[in-house]
C-alpha positions as CSV (number, residue, x, y, z in Angstrom):
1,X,62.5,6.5,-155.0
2,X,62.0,3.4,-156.3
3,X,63.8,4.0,-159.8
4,X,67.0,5.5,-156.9
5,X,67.2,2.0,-155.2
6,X,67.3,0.1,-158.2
7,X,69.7,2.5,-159.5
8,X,72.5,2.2,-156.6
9,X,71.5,-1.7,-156.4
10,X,72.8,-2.3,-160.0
11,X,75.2,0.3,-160.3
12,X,78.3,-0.8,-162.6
13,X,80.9,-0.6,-159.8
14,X,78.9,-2.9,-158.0
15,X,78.8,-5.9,-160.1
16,X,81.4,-5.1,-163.0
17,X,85.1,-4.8,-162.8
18,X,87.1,-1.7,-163.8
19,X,85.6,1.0,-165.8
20,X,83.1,-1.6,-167.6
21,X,79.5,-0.9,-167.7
22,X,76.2,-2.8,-168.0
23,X,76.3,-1.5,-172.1
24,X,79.2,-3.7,-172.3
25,X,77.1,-6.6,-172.4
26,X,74.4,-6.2,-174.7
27,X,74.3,-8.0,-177.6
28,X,75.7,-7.6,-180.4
29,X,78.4,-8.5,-183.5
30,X,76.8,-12.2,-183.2
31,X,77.8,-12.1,-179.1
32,X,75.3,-13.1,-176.7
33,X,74.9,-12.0,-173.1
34,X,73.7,-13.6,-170.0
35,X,71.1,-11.4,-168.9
36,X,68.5,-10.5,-165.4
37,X,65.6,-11.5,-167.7
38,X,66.9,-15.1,-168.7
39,X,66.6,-16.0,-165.2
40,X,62.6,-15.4,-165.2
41,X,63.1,-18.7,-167.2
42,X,64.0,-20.6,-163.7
43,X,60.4,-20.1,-162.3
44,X,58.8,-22.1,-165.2
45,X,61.0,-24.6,-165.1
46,X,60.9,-25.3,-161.6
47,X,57.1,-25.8,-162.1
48,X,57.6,-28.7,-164.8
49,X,60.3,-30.0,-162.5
50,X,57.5,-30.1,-159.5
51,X,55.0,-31.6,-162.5
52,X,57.7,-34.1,-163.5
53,X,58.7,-35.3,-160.0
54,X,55.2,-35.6,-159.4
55,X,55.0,-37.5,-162.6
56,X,58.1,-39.7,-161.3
57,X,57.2,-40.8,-157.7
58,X,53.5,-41.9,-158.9
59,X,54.7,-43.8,-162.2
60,X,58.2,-44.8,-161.5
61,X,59.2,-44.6,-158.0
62,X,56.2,-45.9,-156.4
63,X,55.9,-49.1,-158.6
64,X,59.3,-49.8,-158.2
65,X,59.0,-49.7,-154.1
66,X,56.2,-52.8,-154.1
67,X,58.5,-54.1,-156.7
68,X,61.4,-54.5,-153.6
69,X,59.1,-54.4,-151.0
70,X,59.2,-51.4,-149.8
71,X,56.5,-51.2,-146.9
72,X,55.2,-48.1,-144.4
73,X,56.1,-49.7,-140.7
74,X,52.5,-50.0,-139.2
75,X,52.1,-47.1,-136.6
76,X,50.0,-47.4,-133.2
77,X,47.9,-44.7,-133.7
78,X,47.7,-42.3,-130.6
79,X,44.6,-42.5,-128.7
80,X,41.8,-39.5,-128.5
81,X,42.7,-36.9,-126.2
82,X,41.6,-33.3,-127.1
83,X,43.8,-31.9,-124.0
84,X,46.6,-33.7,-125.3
85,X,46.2,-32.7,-129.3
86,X,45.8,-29.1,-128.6
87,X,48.8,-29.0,-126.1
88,X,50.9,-30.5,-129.4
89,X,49.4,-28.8,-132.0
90,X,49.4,-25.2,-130.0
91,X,52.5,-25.6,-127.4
92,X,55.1,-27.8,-128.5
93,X,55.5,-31.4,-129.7
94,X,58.5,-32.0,-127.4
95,X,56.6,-31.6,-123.9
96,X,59.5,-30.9,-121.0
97,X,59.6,-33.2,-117.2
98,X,57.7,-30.5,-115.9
99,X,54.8,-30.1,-118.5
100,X,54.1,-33.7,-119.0
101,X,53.2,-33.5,-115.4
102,X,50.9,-30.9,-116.0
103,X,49.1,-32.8,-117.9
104,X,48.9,-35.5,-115.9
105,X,46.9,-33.7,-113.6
106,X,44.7,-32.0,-116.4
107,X,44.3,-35.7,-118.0
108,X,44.4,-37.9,-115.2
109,X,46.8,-40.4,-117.2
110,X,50.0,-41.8,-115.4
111,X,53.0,-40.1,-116.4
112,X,54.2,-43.0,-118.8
113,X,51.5,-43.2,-120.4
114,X,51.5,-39.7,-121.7
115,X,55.0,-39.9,-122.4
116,X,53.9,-42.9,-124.8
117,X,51.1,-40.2,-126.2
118,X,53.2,-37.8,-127.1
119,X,56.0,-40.4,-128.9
120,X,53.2,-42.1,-131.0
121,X,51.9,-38.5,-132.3
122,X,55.1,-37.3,-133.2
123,X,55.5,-40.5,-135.0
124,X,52.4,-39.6,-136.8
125,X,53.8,-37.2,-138.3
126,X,57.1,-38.6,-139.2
127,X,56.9,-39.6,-143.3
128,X,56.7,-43.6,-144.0
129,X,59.3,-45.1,-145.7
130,X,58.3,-45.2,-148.9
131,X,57.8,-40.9,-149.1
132,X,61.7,-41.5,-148.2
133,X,62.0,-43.7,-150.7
134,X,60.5,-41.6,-153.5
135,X,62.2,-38.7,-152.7
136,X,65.9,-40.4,-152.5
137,X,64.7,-41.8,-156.1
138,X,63.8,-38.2,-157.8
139,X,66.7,-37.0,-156.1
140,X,69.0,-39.7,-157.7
141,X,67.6,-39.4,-161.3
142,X,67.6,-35.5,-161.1
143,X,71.4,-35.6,-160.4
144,X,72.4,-38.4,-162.4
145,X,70.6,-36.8,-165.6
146,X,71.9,-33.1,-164.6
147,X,75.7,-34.2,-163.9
148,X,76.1,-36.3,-167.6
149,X,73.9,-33.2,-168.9
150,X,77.2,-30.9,-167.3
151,X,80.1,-33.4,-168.9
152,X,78.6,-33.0,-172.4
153,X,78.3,-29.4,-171.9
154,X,82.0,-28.9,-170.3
155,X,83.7,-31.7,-171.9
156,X,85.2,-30.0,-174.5
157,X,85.5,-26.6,-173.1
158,X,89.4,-25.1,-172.7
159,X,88.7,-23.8,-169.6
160,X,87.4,-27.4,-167.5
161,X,91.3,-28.1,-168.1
162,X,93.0,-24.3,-167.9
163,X,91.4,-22.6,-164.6
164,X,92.7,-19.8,-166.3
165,X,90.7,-19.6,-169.4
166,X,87.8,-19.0,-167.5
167,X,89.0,-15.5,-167.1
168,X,89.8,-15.2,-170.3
169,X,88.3,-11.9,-171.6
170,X,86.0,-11.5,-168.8
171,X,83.1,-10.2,-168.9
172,X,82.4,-10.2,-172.4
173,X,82.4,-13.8,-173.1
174,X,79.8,-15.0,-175.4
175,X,77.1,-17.0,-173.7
176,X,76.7,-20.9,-175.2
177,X,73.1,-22.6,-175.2
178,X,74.5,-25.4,-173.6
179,X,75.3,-23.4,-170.8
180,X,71.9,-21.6,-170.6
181,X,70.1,-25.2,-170.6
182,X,72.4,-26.4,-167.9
183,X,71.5,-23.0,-165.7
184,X,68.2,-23.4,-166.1
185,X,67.9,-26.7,-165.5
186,X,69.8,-26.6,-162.1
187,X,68.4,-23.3,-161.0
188,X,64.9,-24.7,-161.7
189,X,65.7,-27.6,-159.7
190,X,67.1,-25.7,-156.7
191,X,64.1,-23.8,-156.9
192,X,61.8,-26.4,-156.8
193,X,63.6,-27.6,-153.7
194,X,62.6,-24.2,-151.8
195,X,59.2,-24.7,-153.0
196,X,58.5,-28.5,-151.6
197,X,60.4,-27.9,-148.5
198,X,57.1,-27.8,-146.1
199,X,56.5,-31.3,-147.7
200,X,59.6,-32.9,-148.1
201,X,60.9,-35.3,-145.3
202,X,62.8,-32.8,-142.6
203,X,66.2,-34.2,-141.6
204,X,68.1,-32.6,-138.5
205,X,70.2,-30.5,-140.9
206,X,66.7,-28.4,-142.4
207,X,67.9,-25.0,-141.1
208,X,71.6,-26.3,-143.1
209,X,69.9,-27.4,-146.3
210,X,67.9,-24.0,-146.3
211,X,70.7,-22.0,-146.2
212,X,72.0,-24.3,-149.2
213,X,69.7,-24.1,-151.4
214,X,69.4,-20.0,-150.9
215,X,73.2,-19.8,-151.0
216,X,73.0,-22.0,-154.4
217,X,70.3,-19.5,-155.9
218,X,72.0,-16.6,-154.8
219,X,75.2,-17.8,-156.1
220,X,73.8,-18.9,-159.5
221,X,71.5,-15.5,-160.0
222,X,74.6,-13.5,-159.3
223,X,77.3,-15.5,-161.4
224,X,74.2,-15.2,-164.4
225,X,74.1,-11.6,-164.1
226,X,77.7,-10.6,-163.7
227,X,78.6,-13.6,-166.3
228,X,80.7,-15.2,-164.1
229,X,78.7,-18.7,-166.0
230,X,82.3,-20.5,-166.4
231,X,83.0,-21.2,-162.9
232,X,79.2,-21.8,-162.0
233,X,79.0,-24.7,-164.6
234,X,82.5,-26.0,-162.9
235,X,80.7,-25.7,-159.4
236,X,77.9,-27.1,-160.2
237,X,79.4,-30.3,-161.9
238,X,81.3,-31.0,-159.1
239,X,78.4,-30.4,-156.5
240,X,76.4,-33.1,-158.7
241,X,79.0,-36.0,-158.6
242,X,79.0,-36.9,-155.1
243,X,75.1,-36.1,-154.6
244,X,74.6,-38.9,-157.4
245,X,75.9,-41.5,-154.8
246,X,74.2,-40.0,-151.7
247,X,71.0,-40.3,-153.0
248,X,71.8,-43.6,-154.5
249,X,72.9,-45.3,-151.2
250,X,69.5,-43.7,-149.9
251,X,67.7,-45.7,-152.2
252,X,69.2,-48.9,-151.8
253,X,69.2,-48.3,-148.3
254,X,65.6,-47.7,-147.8
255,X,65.5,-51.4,-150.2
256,X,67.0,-52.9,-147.8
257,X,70.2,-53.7,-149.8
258,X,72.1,-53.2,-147.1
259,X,75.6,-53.9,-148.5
260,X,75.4,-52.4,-152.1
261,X,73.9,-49.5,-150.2
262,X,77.4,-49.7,-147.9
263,X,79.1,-50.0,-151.0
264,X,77.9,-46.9,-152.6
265,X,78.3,-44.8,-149.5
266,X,81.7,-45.9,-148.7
267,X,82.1,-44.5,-152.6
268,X,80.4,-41.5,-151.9
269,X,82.3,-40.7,-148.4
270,X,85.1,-40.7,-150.9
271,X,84.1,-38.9,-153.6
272,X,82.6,-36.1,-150.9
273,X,86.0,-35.7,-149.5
274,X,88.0,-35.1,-152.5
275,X,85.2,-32.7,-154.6
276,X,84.2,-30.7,-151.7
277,X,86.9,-30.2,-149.6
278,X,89.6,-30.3,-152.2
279,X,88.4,-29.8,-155.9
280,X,86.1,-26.9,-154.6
281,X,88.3,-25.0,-152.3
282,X,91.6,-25.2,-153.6
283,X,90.7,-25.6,-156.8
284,X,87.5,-23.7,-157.9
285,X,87.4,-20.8,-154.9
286,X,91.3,-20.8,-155.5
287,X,90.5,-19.8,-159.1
288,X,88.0,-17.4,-158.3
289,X,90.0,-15.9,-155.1
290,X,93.5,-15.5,-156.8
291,X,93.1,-15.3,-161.1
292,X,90.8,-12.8,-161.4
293,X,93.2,-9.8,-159.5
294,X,95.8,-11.0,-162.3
295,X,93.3,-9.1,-164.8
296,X,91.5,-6.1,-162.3
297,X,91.3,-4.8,-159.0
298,X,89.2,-6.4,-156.6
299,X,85.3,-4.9,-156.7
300,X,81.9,-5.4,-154.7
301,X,81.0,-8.5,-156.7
302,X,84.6,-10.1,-156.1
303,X,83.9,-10.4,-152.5
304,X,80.4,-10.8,-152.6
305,X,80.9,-13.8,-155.1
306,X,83.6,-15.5,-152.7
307,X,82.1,-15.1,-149.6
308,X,79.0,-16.9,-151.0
309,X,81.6,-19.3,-152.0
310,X,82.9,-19.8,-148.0
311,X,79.3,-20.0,-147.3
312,X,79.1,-23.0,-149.2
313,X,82.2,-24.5,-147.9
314,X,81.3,-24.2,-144.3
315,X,78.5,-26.1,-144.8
316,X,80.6,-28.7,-146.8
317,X,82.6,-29.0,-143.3
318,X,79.5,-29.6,-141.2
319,X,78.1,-32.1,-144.0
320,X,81.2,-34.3,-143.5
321,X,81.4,-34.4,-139.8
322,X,78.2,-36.2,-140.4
323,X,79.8,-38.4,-143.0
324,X,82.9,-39.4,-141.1
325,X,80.6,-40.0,-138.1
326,X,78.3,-42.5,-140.5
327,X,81.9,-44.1,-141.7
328,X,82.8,-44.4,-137.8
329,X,79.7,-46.1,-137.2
330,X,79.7,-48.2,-140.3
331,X,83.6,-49.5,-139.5
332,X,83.1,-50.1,-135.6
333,X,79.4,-50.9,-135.4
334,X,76.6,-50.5,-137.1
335,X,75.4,-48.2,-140.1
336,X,71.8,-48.3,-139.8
337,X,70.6,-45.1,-141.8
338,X,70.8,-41.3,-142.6
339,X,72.1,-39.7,-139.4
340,X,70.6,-36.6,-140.8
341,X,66.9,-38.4,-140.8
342,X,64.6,-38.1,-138.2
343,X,64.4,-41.6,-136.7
344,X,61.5,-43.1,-135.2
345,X,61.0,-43.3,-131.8
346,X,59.8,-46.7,-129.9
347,X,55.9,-46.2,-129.3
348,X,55.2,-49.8,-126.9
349,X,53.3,-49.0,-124.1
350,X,54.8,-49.7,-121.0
351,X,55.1,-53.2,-119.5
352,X,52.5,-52.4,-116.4
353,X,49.8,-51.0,-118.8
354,X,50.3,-53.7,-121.3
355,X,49.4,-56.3,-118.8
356,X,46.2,-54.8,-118.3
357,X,45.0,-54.6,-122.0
358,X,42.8,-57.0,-123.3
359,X,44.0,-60.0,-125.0
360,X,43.3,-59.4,-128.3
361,X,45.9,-56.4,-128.6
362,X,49.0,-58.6,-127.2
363,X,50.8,-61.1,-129.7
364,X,50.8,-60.8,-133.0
365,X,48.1,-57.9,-132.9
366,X,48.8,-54.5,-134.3
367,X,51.7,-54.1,-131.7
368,X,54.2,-57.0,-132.9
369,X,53.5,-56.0,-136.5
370,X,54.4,-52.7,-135.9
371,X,57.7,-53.7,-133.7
372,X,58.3,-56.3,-135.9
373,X,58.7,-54.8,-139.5
């Protein structure tokens, strides 16, 4: 049954235009073909990656945060309440009007003061700074190394300045090793991605960059097997250029270099707009939506390829209503971070309760250092 599934699931029609099989594209008179077992390759490699980041944030990253600065904001810890910690470690984290009251009742707090519980666990869990910093800084390096890695591989290739040519002779064309590196490489990365997700900082897009970074693997797994590798190195180059910036305004951002940081993102607003909702749809899907029907009728992996495509381009239209809210807010007021970031939430205890504390936790006690960074 087993051998029948696999069967239909890579059956030529499928995957292959016209009346071309998968015998097509074995190797042979000194051509090479992309094939399912080259992407095995993208496990290992997103393993060193993990290794190497790991490598990066300890050696590089952390040593260049105390180098600027770059301090955790001192936390009020909350205070010992088993009713309370199993209510947010079992229930919910975001208690509603009518379950804070609950508790009041099971706890025998004031209202405000388990409201002020609640904010300083979640804060808890929030990541410091400097994870933010670290990860902005991998981020950064990764893409800056991978997107010069993509010019010298495309450079001088006939088809970065012909959309055309990448059609040319399709499917047999001859895999390079630059192109195989440059797979790897970024399918390994996007990989390790899925893999650190539980411990990466989550922004309020998580659900968004999870469908990303599946879309992205399932778009570079299919255009590896059904060689469609030209337009994948094109996408891929122009997905790296503007994520270069991003993570770079991050970085100076969380340095506190507040107007090189504005600087870079202003840049990056710009280079967003004109690679993701030009280049890539009326360029890129344009080539893969209208050329190919010049050479063949449309088949199962035409659609499934574009649709993958409009996947991606969706989510480039929800990514820059964020950005052209952060411009709005960095013209007219006030740019004060990553609207996609969790932001911490004010932990002071109210005025009334604050009053009644001893004296050595008012002033310049753990309280005003914690407001005050």
């Amino acid at each position: 049954m087993l051998q029948t599934v696999g069967e239909w699931i890579w059956w030529d029609r499928l995957w292959l235009p016209g009346n071309l099989s998968w015998s097509a594209l074995e190797d042979k008179e000194g051509r090479v073909y992309a094939k399912v077992s080259h992407l095995y390759a993208s496990l290992p490699c997103a393993l060193c990656l993990l290794v190497v980041r790991y490598l990066f944030e300890r050696y590089f990253a952390t040593p260049l945060a105390n180098l600027w600065g770059i301090r955790d904001k001192i936390r009020l810890p909350a205070e010992q309440n088993p009713i309370l910690e199993k209510y947010f470690c079992s229930q919910t984290r975001v208690p509603s009007q009518a379950d804070v009251w609950s508790l009041c009742k099971k706890t025998g707090w004031p209202e405000r003061r388990v409201q002020v519980w609640f904010r300083r666990r979640r804060n808890q869990e929030r990541p410091g700074l400097r994870k933010r910093f670290s990860e902005a800084s991998w981020r950064c390096a990764f893409y800056l190394f991978a997107f010069f890695g993509g010019i010298l591989a495309l450079y001088d290739k006939p088809w970065v300045y012909n959309l055309r040519e990448v059609w040319a002779g399709f499917p047999k064309q001859s895999l390079l090793p630059s192109q195989y590196w440059y797979y790897m490489l970024e399918m390994g990365f996007y990989l390790s991605l899925v893999f650190s997700l539980t411990f990466d900082v989550k922004r309020k897009d998580f659900k968004e960059q999870v469908i990303h970074h599946m879309a992205t693997l399932t778009l570079l797994s299919f255009s590896w097997i059904s060689n469609f590798v030209r337009i994948g190195t094109l996408v891929m180059v122009v997905h790296d250029s503007s994520d270069i910036l991003l993570e770079g305004a991050k970085v100076f951002n969380y340095a506190t270099w507040h107007q090189t940081a504005n600087g870079i993102f202003v840049v990056f607003a710009v280079v967003f707009m004109v690679t993701r909702l030009i280049i890539f749809p009326f360029w890129l899907i344009h080539c893969t939506w209208v050329y190919p029907l010049e050479l063949y009728p449309a088949f199962f992996g035409y659609y499934f390829f574009n649709v993958m495509l409009l996947v991606l381009q969706l989510l480039h239209l929800y990514w820059a209503a964020l950005i052209l809210r952060m411009v709005y807010k960095f013209i007219f007021t006030q740019l004060e971070g990553d609207d996609r970031s969790d932001k911490e939430e004010d932990d002071s205890d109210p005025p009334i309760e604050r009053n009644h504390k001893p004296s050595h936790m008012n002033g310049s006690g753990a309280r005003g250092r914690a407001s005050g960074h």
